[in-house]
C-alpha positions as CSV (number, residue, x, y, z in Angstrom):
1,X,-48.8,45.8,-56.3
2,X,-47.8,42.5,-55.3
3,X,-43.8,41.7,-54.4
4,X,-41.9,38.9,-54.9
5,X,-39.6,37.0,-52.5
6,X,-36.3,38.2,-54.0
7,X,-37.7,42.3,-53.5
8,X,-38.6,41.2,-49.9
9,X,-35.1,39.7,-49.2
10,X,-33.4,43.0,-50.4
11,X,-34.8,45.5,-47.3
12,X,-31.9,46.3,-45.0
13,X,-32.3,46.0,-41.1
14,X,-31.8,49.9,-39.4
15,X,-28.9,50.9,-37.3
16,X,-30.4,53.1,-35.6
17,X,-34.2,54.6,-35.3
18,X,-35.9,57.4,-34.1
19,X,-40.0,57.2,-33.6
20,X,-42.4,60.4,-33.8
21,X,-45.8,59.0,-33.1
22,X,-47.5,56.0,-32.1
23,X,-46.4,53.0,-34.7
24,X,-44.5,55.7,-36.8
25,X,-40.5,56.6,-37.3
26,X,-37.5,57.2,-39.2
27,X,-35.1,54.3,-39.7
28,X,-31.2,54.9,-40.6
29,X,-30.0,51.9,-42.5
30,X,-26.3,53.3,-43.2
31,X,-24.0,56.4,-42.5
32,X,-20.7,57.1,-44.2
33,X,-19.0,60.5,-44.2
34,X,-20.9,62.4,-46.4
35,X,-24.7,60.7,-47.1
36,X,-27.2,58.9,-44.6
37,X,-29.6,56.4,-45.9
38,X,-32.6,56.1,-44.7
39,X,-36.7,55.0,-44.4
40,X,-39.8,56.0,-42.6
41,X,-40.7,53.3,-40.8
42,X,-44.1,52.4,-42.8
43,X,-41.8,52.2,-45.9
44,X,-40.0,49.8,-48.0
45,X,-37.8,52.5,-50.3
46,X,-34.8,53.6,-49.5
47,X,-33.9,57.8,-49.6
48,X,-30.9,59.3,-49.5
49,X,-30.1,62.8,-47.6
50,X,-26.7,64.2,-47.4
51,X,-25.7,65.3,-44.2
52,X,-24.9,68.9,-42.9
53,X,-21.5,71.0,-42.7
54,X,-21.3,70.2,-39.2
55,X,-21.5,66.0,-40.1
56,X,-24.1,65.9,-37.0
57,X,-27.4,66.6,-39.0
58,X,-29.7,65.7,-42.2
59,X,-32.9,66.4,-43.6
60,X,-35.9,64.8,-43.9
61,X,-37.9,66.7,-46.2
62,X,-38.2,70.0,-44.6
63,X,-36.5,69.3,-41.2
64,X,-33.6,68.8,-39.8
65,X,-33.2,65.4,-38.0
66,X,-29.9,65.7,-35.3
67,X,-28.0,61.8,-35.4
68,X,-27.6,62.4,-31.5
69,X,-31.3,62.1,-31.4
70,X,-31.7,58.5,-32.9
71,X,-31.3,55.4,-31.2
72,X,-28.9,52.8,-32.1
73,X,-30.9,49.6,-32.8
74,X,-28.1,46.4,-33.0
């Protein structure tokens, strides 16, 4: 599928990043106090994950990703 200009203007710069493997991450393009949003690295959509009771923790599919482990990238 082809994207126009106006889609490719709309993709957020991270805050903060976090690689796994050569060429291949999670990006965290916002945090407020209840919900992080955030991108694999290869990707252009957006997901959502709410984070844990303790605030310091959310999930990625089926693991837990710790916010102390993520780098803050501006």
């Amino acid at each position: 599928m082809k994207r126009g200009r106006n889609e490719e203007a709309m993709v957020r710069r991270p805050i903060a990043g976090q690689g796994l493997s050569s060429g291949f991450g999670i990006e965290i393009l916002q945090i407020d106090d209840e919900r992080v949003v955030w991108r694999w690295s290869y990707e252009k959509e957006e997901r959502t994950s709410k984070l844990d009771e303790t605030k310091e923790a959310f999930r990625t599919g089926r693991v837990w990703r710790r916010l102390a482990d993520f780098e803050r990238v501006r």
